[in-house]
C-alpha distance (Angstrom), angle and dihedral (degrees) to the residues before:
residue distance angle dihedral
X1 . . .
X2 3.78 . .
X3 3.41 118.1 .
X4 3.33 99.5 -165.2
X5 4.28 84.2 71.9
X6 3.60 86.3 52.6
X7 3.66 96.5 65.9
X8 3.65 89.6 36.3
X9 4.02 95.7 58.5
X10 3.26 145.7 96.9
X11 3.90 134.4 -93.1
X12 3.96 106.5 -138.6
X13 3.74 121.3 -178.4
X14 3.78 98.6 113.9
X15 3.86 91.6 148.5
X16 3.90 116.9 -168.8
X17 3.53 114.7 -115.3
X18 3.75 105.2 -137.1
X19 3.96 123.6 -147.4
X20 4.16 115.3 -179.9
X21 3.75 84.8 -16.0
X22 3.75 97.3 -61.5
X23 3.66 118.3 100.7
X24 3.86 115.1 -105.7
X25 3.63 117.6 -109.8
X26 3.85 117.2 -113.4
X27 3.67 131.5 -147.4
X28 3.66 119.8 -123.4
X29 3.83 106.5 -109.2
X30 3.81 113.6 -143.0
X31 3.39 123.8 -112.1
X32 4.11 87.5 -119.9
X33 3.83 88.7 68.4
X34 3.25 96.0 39.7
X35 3.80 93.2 60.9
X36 3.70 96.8 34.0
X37 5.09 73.6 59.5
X38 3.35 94.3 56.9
X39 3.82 101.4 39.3
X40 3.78 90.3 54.3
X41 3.68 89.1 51.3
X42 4.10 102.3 97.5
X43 3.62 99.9 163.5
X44 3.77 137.7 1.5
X45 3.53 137.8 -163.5
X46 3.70 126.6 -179.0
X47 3.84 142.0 119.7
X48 4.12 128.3 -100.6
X49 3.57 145.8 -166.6
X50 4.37 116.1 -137.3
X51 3.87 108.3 -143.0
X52 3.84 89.9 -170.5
X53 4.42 121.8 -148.3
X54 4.47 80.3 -104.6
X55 4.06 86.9 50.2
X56 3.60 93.6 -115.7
X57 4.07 105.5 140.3
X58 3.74 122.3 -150.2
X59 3.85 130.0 -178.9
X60 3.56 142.9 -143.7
X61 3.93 153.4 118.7
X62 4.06 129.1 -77.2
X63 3.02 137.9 -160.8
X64 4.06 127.0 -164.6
X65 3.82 129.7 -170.5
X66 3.58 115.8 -170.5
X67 3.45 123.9 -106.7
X68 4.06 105.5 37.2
X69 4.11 105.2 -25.6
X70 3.44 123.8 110.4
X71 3.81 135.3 147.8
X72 3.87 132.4 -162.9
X73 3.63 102.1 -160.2
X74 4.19 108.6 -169.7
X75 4.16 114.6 -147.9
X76 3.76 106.0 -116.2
X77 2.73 147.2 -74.6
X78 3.97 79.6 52.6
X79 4.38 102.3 75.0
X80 3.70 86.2 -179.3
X81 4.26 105.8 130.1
X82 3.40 127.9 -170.7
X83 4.18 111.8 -156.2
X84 3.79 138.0 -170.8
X85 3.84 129.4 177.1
X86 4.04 134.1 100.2
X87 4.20 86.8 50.2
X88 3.90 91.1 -68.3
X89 3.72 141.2 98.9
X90 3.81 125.1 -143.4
X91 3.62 131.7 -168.5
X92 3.75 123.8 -159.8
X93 3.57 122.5 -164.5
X94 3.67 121.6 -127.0
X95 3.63 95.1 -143.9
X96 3.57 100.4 51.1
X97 3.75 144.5 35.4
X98 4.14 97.2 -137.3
X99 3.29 114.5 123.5
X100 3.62 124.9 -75.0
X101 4.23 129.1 -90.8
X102 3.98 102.7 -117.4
X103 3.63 130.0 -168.7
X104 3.58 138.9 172.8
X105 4.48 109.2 -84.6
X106 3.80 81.0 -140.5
X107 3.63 93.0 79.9
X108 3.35 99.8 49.6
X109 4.11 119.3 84.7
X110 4.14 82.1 -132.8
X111 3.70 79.8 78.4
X112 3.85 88.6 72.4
X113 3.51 92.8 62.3
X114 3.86 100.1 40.0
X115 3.23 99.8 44.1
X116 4.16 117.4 115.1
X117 3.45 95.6 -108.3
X118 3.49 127.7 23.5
X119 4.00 123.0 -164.7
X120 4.45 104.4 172.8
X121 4.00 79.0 -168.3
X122 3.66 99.4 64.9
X123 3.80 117.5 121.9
X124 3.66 108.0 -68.9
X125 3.56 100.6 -9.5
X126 3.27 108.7 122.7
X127 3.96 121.2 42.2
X128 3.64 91.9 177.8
X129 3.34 140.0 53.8
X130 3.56 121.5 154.0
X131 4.25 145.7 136.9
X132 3.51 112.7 -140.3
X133 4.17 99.4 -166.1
X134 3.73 92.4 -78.0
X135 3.79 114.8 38.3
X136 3.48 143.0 -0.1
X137 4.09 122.9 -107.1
X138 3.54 127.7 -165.8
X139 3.90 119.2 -167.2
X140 3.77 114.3 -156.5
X141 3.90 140.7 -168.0
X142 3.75 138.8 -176.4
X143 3.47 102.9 -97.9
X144 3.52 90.4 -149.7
X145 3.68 93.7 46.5
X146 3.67 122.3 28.5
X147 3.51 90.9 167.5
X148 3.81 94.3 73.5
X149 3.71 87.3 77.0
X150 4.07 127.4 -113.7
X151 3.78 141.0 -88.8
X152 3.73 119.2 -138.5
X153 3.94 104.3 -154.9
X154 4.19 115.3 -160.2
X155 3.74 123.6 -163.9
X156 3.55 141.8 178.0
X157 4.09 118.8 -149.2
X158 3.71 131.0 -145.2
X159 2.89 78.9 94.9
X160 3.46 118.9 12.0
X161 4.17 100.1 -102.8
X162 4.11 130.2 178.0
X163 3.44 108.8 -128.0
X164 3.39 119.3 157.4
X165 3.82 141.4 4.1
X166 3.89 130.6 -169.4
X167 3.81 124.1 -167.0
X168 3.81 122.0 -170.1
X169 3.46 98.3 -167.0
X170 3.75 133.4 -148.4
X171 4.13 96.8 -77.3
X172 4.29 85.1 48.5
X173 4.40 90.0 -98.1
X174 3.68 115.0 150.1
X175 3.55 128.0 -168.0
X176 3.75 139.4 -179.6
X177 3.38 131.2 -139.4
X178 3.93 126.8 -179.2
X179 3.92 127.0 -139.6
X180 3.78 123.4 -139.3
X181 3.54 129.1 -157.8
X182 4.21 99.9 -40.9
X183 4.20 122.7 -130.2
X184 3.41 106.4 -151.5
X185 3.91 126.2 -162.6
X186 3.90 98.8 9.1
X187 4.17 118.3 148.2
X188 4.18 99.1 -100.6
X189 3.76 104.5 -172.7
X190 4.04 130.3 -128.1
X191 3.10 90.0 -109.4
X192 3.58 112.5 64.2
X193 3.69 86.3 58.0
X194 3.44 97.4 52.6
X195 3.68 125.9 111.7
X196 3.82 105.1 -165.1
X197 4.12 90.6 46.8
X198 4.06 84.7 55.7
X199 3.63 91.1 45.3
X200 3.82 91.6 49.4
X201 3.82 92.9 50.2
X202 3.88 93.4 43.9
X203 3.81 87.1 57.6
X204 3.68 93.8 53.5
């Protein structure tokens, strides 16, 4: 499996919310509140399920911490880990202690969502923006760089609630990935974001 999709995918578990067995009808939630979500959000903790572009599914925990960390932690016996922090992403394979694939976070459409400050109504941002009867979803680009693919964000309101995200990366890959139950504002330590303290214990 490429790990690379798997921090380029999406998060679904947009669930309908059922009312005299029609779904309810959602409002559209403005891109305003939607920004003023996920800057709030300092650190998350929750588990997820990988539906993967070949429909394999994989499972796991992860961990963000606003700006630039992130963590895709696979249950065992899969050691495969999927890292963010310092402005680069690193991929470890499961199978093998070699050292890690790394690329820039930059040119990934995670960025978008870990970045310091995020404003979903900046200039050609956002070339979706839609509510589809039970949540809202909000596909997003680099403006500067289309070409590093796109991350379609779904959320439910009442109150406002992350969902789901889908990335179609650069070579046209999706993947899905679905949130538990999220932990909000928890202490998430340097060091389970850090690449060279993975590499260390990976040599070991």
């Amino acid at each position: 499996m490429d790990r690379r999709t798997a921090l380029l995918a999406p998060l679904a578990l947009a669930l309908p919310v059922v009312m005299a067995g029609r779904p309810a009808l959602a409002d559209k939630i403005s891109l305003n509140t939607l920004s003023k979500y996920l800057n709030d959000l300092s650190t998350v903790e929750t588990d997820f399920t990988q539906i993967n572009g070949d429909g394999s599914v994989s499972t796991g925990k992860l961990f963000i911490r606003r700006p630039g960390r992130v963590r895709f932690q696979y249950a065992p016996p899969d050691r495969s880990l999927v890292l963010a922090s310092g402005g680069n992403v690193a991929i470890f394979d499961g199978k093998s202690n070699s050292a890690p694939e790394q690329y820039p976070l930059r040119r990934t459409p995670l960025n978008l969502i870990l970045a310091q400050n995020i404003d979903l109504g900046k200039a050609r941002t956002v070339i979706g923006h839609k509510e589809d009867g039970t949540s809202t979803r909000v596909t997003a680009q680099d403006p500067e760089h289309p070409e590093y693919g796109t991350i379609e964000l779904v959320f439910t309101g009442s109150p406002t609630e992350l969902r789901q995200w889908v990335i179609t990366d650069d070579l046209g890959q999706q993947t899905t990935v679905i949130l538990g139950e999220m932990k909000k504002g928890g202490r998430l330590g340097d060091s389970l974001f850090s690449i060279p303290v993975e590499m260390s214990k990976r040599k070991g």
